[in-house]
MDTraj code that builds the backbone (N, CA, C; nanometers):
import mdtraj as md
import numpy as np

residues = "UNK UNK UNK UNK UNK UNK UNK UNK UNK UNK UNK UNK UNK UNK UNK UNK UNK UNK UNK UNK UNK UNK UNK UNK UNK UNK UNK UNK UNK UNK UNK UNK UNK UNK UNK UNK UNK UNK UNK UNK UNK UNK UNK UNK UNK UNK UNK UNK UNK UNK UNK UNK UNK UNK UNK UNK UNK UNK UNK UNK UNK UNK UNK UNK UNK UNK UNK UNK UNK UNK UNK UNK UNK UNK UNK UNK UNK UNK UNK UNK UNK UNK UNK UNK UNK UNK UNK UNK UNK UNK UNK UNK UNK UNK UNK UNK UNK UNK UNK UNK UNK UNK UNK UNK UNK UNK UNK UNK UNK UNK UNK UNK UNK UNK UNK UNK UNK UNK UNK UNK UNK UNK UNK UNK UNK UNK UNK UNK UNK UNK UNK UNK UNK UNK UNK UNK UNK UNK UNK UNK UNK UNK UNK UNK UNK UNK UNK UNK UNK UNK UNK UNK UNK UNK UNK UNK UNK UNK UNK UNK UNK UNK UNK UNK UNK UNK UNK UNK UNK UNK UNK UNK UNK UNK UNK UNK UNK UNK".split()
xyz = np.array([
    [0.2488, -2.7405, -0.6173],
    [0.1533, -2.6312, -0.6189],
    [0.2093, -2.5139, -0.5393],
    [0.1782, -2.3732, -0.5705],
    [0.2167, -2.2817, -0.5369],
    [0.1914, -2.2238, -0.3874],
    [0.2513, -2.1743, -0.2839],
    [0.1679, -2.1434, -0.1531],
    [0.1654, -2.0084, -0.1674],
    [0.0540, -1.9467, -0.1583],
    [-0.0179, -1.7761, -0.2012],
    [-0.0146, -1.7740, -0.0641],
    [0.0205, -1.6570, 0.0212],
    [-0.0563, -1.6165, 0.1825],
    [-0.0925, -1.4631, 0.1318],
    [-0.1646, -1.3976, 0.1778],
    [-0.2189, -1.2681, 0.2191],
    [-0.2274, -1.1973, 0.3552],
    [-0.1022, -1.1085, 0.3657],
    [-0.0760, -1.0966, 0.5051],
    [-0.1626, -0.9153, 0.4992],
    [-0.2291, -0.8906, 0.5933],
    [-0.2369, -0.7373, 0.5959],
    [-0.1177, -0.6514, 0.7124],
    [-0.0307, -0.6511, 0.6667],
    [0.0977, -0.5557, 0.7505],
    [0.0648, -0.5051, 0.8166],
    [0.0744, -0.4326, 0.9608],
    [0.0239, -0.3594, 1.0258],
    [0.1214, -0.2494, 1.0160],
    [0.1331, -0.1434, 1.0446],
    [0.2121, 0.0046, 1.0572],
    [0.3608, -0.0255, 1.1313],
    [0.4603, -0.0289, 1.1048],
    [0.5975, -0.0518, 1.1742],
    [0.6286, -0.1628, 1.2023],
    [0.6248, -0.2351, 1.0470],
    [0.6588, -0.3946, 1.0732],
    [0.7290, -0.3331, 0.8970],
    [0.8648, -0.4515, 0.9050],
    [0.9289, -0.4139, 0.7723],
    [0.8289, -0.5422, 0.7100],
    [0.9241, -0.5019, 0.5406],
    [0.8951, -0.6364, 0.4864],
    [0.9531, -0.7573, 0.3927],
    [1.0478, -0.7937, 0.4982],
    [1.1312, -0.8883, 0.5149],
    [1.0902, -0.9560, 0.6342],
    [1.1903, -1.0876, 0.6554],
    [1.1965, -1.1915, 0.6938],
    [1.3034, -1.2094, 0.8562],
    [1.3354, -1.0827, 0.8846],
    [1.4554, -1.0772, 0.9751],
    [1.5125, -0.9493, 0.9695],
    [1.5181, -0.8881, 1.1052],
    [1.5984, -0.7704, 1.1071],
    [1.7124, -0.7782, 1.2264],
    [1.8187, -0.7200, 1.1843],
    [1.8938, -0.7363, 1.3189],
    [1.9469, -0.6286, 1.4077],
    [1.8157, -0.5052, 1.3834],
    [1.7856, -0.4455, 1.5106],
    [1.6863, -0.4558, 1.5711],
    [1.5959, -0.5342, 1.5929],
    [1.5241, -0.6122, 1.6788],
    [1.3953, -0.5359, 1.6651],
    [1.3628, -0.4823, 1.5119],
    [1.2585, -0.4128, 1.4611],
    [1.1065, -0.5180, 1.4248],
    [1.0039, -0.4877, 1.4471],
    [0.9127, -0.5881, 1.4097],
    [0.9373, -0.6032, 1.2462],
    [0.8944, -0.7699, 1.1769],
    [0.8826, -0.8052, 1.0951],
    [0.8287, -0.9105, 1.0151],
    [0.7758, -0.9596, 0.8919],
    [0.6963, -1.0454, 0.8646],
    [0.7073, -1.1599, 0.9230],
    [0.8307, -1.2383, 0.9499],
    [0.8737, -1.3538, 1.0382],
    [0.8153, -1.3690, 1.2436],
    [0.7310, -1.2233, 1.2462],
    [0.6932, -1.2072, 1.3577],
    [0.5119, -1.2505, 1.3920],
    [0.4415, -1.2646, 1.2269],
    [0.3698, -1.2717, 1.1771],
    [0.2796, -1.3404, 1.1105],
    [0.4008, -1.4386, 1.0059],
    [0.3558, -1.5495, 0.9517],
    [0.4556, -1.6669, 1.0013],
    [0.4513, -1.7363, 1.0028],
    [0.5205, -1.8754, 1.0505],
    [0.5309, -2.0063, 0.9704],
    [0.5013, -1.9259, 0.8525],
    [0.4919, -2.0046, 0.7072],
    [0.6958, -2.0141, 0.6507],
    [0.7489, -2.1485, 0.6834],
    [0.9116, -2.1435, 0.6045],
    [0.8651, -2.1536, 0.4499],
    [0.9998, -2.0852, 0.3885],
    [1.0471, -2.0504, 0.2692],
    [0.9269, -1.9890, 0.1573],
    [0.8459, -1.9304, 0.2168],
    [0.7605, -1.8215, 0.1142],
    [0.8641, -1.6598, 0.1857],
    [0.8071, -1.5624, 0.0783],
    [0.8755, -1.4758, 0.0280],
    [0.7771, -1.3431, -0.0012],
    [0.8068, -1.2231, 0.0306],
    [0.7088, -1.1059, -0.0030],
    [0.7380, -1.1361, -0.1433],
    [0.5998, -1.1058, -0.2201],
    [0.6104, -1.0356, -0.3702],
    [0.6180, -0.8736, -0.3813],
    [0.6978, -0.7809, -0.3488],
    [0.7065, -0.6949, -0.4072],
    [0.6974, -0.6245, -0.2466],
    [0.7319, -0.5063, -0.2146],
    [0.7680, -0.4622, -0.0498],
    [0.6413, -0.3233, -0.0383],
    [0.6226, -0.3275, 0.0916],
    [0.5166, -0.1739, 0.1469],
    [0.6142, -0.1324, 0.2276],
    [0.6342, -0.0446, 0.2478],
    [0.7055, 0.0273, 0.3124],
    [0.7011, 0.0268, 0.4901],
    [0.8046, 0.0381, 0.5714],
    [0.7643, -0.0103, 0.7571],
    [0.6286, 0.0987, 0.7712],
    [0.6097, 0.2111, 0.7168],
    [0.5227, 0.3047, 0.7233],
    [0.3783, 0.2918, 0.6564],
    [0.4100, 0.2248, 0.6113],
    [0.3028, 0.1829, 0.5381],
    [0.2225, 0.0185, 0.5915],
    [0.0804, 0.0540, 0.5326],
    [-0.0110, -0.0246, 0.6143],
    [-0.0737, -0.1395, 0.5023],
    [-0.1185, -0.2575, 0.5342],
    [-0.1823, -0.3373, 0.4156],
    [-0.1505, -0.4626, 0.3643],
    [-0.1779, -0.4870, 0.2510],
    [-0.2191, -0.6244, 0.2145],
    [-0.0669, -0.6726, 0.1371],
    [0.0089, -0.7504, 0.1952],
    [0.1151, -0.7993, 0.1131],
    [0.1179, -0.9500, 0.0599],
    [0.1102, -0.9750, -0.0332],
    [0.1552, -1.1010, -0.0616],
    [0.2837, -1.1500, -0.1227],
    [0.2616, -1.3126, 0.0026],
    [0.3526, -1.3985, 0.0017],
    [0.3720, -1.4804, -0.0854],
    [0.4952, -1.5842, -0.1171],
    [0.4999, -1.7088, -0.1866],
    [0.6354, -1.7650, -0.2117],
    [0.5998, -1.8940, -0.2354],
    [0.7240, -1.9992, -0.2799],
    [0.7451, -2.0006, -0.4142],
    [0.6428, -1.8997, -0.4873],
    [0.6810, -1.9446, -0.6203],
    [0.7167, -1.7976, -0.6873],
    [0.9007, -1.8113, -0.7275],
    [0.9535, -1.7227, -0.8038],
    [0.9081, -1.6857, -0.9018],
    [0.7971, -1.7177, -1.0023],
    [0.7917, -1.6357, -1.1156],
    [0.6602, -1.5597, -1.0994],
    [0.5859, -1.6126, -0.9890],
    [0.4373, -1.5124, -0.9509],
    [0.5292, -1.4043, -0.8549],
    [0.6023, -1.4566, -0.7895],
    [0.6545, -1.3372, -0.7319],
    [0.7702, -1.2078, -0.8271],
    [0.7760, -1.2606, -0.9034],
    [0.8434, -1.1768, -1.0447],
    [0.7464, -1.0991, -1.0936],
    [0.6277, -1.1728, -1.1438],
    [0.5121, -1.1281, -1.2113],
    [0.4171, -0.9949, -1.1414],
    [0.4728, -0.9917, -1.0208],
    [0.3745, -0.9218, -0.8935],
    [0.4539, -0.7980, -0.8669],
    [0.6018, -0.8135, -0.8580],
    [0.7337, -0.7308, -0.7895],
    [0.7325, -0.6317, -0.9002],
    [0.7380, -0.7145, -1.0504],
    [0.8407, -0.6304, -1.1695],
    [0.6809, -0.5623, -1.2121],
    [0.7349, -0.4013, -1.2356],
    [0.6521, -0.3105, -1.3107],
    [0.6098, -0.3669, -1.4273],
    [0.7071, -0.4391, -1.5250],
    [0.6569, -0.4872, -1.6597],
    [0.4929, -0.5659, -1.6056],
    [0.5437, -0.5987, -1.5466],
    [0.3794, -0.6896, -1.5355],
    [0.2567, -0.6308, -1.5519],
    [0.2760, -0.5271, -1.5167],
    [0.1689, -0.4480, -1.4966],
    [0.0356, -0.4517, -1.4602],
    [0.0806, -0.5425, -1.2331],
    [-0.0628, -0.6204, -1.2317],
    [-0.0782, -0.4808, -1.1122],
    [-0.2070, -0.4346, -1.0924],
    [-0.2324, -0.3104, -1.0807],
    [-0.2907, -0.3022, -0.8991],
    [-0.2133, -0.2647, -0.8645],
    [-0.2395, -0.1981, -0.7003],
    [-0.3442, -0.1023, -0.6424],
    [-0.4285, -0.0993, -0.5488],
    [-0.5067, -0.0220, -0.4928],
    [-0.4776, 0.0372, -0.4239],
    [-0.4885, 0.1503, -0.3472],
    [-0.3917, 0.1751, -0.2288],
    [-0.5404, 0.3016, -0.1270],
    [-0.5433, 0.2977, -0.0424],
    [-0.6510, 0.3869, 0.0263],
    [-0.5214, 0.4734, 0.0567],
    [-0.5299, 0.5912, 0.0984],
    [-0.4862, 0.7651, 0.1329],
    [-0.5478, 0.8330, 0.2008],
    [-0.4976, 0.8620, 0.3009],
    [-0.5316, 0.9513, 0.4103],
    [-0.4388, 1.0547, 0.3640],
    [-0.5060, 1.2049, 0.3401],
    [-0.4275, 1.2960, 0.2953],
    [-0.4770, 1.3852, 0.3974],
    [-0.3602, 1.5136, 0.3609],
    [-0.3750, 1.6467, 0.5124],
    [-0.4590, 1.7200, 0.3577],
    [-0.5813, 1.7827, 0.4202],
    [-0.6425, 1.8659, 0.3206],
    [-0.7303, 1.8108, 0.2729],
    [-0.8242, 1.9336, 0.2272],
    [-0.9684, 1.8620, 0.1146],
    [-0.9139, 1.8747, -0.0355],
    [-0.8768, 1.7688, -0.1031],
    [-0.8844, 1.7845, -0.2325],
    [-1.0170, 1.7651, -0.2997],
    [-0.9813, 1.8334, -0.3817],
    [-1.1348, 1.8680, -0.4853],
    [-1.1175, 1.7559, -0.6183],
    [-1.1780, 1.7265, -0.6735],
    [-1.1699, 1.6923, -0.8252],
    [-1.1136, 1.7388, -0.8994],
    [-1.0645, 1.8243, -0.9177],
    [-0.9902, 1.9292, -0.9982],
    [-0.7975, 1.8868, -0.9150],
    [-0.8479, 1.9026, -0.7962],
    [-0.6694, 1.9064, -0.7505],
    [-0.6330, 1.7270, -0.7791],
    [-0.7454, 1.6570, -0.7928],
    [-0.6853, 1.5517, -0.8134],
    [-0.6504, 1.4709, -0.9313],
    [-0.6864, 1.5836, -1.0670],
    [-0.7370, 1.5458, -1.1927],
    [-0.5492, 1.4879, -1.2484],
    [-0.4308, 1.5727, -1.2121],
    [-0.3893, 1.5380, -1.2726],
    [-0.3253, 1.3856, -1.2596],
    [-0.3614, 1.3647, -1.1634],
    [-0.3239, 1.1660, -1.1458],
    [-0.4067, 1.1160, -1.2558],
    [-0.4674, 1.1380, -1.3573],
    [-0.5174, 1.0836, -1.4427],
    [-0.3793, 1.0685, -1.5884],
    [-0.3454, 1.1647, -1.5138],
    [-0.2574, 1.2035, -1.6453],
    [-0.0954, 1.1266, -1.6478],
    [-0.0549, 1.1074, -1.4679],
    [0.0593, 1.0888, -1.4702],
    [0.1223, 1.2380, -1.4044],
    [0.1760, 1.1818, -1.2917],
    [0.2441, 1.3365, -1.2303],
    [0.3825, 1.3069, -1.2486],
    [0.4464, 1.4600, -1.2826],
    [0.5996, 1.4636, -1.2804],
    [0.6860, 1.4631, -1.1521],
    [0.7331, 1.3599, -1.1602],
    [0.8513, 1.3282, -1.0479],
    [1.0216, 1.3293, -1.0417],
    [1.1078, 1.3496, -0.9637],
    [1.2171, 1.3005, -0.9659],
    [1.2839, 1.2397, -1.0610],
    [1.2155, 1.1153, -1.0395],
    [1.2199, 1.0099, -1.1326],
    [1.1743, 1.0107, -1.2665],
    [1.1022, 1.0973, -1.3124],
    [1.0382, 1.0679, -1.4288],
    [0.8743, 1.0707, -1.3777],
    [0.7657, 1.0752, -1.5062],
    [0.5998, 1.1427, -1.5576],
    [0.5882, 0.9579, -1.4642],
    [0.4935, 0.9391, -1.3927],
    [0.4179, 0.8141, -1.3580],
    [0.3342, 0.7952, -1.4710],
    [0.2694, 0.6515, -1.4670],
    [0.2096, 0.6432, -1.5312],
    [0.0402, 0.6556, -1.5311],
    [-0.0670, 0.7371, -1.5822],
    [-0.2015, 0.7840, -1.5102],
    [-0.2285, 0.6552, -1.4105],
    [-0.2945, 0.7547, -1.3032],
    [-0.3540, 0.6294, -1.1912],
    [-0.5190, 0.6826, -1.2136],
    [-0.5400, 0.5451, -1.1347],
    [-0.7265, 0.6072, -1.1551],
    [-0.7621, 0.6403, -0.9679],
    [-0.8184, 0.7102, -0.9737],
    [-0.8324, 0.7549, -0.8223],
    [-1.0250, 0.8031, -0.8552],
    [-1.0504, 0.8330, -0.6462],
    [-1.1894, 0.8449, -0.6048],
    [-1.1479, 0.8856, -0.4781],
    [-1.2333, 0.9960, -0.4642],
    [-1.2178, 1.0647, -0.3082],
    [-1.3595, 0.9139, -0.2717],
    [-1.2762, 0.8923, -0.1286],
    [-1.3295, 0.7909, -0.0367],
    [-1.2573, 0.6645, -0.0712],
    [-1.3204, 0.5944, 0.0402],
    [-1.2957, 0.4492, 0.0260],
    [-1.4278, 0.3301, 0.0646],
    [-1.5216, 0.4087, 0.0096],
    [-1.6324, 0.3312, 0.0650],
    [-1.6811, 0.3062, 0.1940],
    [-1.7673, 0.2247, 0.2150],
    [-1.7825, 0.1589, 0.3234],
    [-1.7446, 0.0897, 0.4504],
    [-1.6186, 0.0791, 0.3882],
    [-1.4615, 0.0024, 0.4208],
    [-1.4702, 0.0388, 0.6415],
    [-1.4665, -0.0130, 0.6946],
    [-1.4481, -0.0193, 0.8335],
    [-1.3327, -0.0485, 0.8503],
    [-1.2206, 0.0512, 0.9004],
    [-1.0755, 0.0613, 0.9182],
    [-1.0614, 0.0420, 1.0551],
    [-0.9518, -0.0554, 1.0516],
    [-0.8501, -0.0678, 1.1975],
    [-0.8527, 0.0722, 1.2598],
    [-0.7925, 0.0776, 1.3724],
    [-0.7361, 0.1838, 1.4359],
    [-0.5788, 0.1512, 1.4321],
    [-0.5352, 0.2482, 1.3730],
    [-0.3785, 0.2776, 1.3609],
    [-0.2970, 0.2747, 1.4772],
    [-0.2046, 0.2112, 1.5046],
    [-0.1357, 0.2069, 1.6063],
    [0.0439, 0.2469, 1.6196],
    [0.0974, 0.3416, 1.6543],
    [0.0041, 0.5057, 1.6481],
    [-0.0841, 0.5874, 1.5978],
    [-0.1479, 0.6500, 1.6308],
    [-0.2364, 0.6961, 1.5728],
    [-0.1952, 0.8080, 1.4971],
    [-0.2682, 0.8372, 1.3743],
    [-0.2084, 0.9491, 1.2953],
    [-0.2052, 1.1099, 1.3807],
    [-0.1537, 1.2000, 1.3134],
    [-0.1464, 1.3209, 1.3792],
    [-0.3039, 1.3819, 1.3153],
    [-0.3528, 1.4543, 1.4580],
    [-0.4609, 1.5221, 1.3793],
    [-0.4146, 1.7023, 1.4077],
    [-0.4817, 1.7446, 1.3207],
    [-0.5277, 1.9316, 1.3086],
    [-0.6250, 1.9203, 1.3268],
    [-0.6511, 2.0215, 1.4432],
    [-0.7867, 2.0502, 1.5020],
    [-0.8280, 2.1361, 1.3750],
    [-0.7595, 2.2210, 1.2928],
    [-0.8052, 2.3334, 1.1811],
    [-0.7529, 2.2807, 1.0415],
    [-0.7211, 2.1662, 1.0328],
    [-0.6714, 2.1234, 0.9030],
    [-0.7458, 1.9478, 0.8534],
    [-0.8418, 1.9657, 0.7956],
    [-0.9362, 1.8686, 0.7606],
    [-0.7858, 1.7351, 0.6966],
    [-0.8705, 1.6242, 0.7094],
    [-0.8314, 1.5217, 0.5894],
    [-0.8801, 1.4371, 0.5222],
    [-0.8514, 1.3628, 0.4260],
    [-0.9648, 1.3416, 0.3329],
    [-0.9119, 1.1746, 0.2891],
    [-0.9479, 1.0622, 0.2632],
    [-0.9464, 0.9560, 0.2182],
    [-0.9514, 0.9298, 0.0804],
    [-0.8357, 0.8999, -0.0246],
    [-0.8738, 0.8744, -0.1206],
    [-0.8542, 0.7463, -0.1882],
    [-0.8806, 0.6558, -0.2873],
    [-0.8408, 0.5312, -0.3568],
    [-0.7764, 0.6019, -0.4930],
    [-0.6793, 0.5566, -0.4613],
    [-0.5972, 0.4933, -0.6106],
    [-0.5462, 0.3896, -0.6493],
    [-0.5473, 0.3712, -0.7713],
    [-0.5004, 0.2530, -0.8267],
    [-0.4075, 0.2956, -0.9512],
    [-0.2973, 0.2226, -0.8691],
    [-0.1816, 0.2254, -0.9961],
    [-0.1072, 0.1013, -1.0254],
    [-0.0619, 0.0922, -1.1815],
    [-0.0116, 0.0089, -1.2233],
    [0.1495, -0.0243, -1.2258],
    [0.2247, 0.0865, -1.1452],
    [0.3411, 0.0646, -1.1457],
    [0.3938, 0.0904, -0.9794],
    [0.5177, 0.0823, -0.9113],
    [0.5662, 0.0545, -0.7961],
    [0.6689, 0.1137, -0.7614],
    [0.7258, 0.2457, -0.8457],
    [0.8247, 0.3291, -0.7878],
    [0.8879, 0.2869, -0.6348],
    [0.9217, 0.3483, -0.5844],
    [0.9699, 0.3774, -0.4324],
    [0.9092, 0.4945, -0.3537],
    [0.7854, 0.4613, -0.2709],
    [0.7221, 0.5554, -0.2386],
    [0.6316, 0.6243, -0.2809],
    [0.6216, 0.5865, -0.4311],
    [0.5203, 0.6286, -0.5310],
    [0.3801, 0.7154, -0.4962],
    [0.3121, 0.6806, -0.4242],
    [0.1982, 0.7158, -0.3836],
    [0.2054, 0.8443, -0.3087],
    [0.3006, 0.8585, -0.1961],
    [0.2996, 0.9451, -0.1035],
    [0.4136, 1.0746, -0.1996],
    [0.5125, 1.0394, -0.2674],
    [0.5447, 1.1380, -0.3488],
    [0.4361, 1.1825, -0.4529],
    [0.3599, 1.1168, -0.5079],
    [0.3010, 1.1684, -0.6254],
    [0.1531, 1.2760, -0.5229],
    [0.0888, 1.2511, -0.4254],
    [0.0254, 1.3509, -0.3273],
    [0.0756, 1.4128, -0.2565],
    [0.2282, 1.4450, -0.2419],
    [0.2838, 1.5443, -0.1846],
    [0.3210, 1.6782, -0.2910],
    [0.3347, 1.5708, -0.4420],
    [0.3621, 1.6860, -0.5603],
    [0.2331, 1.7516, -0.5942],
    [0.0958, 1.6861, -0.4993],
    [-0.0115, 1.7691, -0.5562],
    [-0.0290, 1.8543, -0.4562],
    [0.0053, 1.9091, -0.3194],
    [0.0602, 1.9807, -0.2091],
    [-0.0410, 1.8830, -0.1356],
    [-0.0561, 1.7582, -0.1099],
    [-0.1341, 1.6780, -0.0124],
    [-0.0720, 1.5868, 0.0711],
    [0.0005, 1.6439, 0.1905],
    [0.0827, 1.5174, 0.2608],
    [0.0191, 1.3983, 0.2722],
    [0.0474, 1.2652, 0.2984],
    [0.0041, 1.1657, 0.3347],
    [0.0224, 1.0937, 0.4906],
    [-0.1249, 1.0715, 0.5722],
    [-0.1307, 1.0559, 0.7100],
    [-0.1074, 0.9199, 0.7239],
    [-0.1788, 0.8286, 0.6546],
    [-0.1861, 0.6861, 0.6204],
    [-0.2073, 0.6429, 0.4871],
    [-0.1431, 0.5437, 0.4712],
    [-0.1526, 0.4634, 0.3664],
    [-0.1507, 0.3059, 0.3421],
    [-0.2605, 0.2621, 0.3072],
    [-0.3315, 0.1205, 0.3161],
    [-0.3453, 0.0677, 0.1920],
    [-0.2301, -0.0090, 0.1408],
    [-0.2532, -0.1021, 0.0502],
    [-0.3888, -0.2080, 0.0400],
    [-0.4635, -0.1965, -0.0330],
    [-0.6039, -0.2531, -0.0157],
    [-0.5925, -0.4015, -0.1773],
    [-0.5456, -0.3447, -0.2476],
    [-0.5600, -0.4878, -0.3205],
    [-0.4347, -0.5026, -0.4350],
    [-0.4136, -0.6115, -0.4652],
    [-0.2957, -0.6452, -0.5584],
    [-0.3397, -0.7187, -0.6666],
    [-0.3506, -0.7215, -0.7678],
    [-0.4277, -0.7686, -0.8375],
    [-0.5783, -0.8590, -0.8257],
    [-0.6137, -0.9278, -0.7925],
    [-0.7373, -0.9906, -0.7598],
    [-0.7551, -1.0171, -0.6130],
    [-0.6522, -1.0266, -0.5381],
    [-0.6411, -1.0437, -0.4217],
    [-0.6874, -0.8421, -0.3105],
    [-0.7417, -0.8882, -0.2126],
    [-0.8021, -0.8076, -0.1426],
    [-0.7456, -0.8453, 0.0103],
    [-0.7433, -0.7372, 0.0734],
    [-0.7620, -0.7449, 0.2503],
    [-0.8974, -0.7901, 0.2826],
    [-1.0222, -0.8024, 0.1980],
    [-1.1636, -0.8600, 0.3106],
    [-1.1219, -0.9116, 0.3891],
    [-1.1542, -0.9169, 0.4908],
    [-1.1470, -1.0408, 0.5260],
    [-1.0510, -1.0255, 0.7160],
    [-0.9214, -0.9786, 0.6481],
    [-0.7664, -0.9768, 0.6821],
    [-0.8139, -0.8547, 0.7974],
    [-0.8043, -0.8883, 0.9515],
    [-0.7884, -0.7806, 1.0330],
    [-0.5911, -0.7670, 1.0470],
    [-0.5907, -0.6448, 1.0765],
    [-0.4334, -0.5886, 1.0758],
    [-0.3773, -0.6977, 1.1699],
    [-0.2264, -0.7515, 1.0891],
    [-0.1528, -0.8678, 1.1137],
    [-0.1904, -0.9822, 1.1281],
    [-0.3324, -0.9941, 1.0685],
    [-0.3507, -1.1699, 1.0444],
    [-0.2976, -1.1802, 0.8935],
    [-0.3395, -1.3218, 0.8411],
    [-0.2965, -1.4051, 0.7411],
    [-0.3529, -1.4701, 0.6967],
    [-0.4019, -1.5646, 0.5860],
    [-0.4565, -1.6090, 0.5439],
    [-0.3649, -1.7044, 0.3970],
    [-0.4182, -1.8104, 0.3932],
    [-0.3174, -1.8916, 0.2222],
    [-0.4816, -1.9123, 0.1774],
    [-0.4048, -1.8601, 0.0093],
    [-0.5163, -1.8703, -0.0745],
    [-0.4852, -1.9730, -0.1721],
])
top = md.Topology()
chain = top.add_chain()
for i, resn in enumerate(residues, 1):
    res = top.add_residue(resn, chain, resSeq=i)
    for name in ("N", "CA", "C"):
        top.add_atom(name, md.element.get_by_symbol(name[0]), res)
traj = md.Trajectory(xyz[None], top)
């Protein structure tokens, strides 16, 4: 049988298994031998990663073909409107190539967030705004390039769900096997 964990990453932890500049990392975290991230968040990035022993869910999770679909919360610099955020419906042009449409919502609900450790930068004269998206594919950085091409830097960013799986639950750097 397969071992699933659900780790929520905390901010400046990679995501791997070992670093050898003495950087925090998942091995600092979980204490689970031979499971494996499915698919990576960035050291900057905050949230829900899942683990496992089994190579083809972790194929199924990593590879874009799959197309099992990510949530992600956004802390952006600025008020976007409905309008500035319309074209993520469509797919924004990148570097890389058009993404594929994400579905997005200014807020994140109800949701009661950690405190960031560091804490983000604030503007006393420059508002920011929380948004959800959900996308089906995993570029490199994807999220924070595609709201920087809409002129919206990104303060934080919180992976919130991976296909059926969720952070409920998960305070920053616990764990859980499902």
């Amino acid at each position: 049988m397969s071992r699933i964990i659900l780790l929520n990453k905390p901010f400046n932890v990679l995501s791997q298994f070992s670093d050898d500049e003495g950087r925090a990392h998942l091995g600092d975290y979980v204490p689970v031998p031979r499971v494996y991230p499915a698919g990576r968040l960035d050291r900057d990035s905050e949230g829900l990663i899942v683990l496992t022993d089994d190579g083809t869910l972790q194929h199924k999770i990593a590879n874009p073909d799959g197309k099992m679909s990510k949530t992600y919360w956004v802390q952006v610099e600025g008020a976007p409107t409905a309008d500035d955020l319309a074209p993520l419906s469509q797919g924004i042009l990148l570097k890389d190539g058009i993404t594929l449409p994400a579905k997005w919502q200014l807020g994140i609900g109800d949701y009661d967030l950690w405190p960031r450790n560091p804490p983000i930068r604030v503007r006393r004269f420059i508002p920011d705004t929380w948004l959800t998206l959900t996308l089906e594919e995993g570029r490199n950085r994807q999220v924070r390039r595609m709201c920087a091409a809409l002129g919206f830097p990104v303060l934080r960013l919180i992976r919130y769900r991976v296909g059926s799986w969720t952070l409920d639950g998960l305070e920053s750097g616990a764990w859980r096997e499902v």
